[in-house]
N, C-alpha and C positions, 0 to 999 in steps of 0.2 A: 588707648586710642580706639574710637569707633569705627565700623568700616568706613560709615560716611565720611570720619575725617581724615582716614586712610587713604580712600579713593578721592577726595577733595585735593590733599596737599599731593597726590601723585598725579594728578592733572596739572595744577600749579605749576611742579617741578619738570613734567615730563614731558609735558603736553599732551598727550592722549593715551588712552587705555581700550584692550581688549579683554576679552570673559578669559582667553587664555592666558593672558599676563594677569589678570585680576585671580585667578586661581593657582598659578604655578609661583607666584611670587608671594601674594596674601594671604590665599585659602579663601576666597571670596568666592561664590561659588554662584549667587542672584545678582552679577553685577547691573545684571537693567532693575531690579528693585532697589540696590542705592543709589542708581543715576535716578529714579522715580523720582525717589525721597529729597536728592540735592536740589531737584524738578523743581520739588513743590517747595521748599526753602526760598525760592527764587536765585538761585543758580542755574543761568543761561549756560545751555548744552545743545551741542551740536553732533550728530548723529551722522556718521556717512556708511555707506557699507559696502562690501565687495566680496567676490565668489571666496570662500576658504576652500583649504586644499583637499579638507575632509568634511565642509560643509557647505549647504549651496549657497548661504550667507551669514557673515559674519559683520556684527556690528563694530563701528572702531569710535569712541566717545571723546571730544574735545572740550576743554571753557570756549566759550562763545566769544569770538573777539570781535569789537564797535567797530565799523568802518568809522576812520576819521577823518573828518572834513574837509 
């Protein structure tokens, strides 16, 4: 499996991902260069971020969900 479809079906399942879970679980180590690449796939992602303990921010990555009507 590729990282993209590694980190694809862990969104899927998990609903969101950090670079630290993307490396302490996968070994993924560019996780914002395959959220790039799912980017540009046309896979809608959603980016929120907040202070980490040891860094002054940390990105947390979503599938993008439709409001419905």
């Amino acid at each position: 499996m590729t990282q993209i479809q590694t980190i694809l079906e862990h969104l899927q399942t998990q609903g969101k991902i950090t670079s630290a879970t993307a490396i302490g679980v996968y070994g993924i180590t560019r996780l914002a260069a395959v959220i790039d690449k799912l980017t540009k796939q046309g896979v809608k992602i959603d980016r929120r971020y907040f202070k980490g303990v040891r860094a002054p921010r940390v990105a947390e990555y979503s599938l993008h969900k439709e409001a419905s009507a």
